[in-house]
C-alpha positions in Angstrom: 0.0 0.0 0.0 1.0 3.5 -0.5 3.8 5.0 -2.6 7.1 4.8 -3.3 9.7 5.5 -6.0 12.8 3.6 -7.8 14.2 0.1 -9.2 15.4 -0.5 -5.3 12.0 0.4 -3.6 10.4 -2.2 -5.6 12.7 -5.1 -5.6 13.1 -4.8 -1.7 9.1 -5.1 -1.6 8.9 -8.2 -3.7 11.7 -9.9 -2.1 9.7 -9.3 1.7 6.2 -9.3 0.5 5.4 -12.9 0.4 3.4 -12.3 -3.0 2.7 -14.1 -6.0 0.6 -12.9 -8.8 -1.1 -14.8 -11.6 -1.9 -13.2 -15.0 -6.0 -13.7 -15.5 -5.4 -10.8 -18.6 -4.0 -8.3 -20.6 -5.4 -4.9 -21.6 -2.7 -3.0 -23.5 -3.3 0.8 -25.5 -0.9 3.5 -26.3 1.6 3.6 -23.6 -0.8 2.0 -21.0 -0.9 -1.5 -19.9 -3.2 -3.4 -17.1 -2.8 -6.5 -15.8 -5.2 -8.7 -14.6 -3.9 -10.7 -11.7 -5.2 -13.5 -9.0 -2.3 -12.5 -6.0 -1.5 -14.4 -3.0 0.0 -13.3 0.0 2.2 -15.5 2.0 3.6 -15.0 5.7 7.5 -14.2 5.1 8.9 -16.1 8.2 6.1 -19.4 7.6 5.0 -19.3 4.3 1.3 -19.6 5.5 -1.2 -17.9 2.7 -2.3 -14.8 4.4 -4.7 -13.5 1.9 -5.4 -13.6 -1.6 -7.4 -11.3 -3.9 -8.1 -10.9 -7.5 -6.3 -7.3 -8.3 -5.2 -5.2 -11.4 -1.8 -3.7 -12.1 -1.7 -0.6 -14.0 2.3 -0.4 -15.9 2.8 3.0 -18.1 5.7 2.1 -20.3 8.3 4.7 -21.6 11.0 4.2 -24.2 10.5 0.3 -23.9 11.0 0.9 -20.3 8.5 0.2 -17.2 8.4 4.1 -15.7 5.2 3.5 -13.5 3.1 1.1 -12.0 0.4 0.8 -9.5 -2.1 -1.5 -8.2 -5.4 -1.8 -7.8 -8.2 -3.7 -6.2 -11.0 -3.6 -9.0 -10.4 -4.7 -12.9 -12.4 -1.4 -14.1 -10.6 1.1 -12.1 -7.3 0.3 -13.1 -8.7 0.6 -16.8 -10.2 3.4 -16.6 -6.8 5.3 -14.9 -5.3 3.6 -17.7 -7.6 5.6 -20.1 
């Protein structure tokens, strides 16, 4: 939750967060792309699920590059930020 900036902030979150995300789609238009995704959330010290929730990540892409991304809990809202 929340925001944060940079290559570093990122990996550090997925190597703590316990999280896994399966593609369920792709929605792709100019330089906007949403992911569909079925995540599960696993204690980091156990491995016990925590959670999982069906969620939408929305990536804009620049030069080829990834230069944003953020997630959401609902399919059409991440679509519709994605314009």
């Amino acid at each position: 939750r929340g925001t944060a900036r940079g290559h570093d902030v990122l990996r550090a979150w997925l190597g703590h967060a316990g999280a896994t995300f399966a593609t369920r789609g792709v929605y792709a238009g100019g330089d906007a792309v949403v992911v569909a995704q079925h995540g599960v959330w696993r204690d980091a010290a156990t491995g016990a699920p925590g959670g999982e929730a069906e969620v939408a990540t929305r990536f804009r892409v620049d030069g080829g590059h990834v230069a944003e991304l953020e997630r959401f809990d609902d399919l059409a809202v991440a679509l519709q930020a994605a314009g």
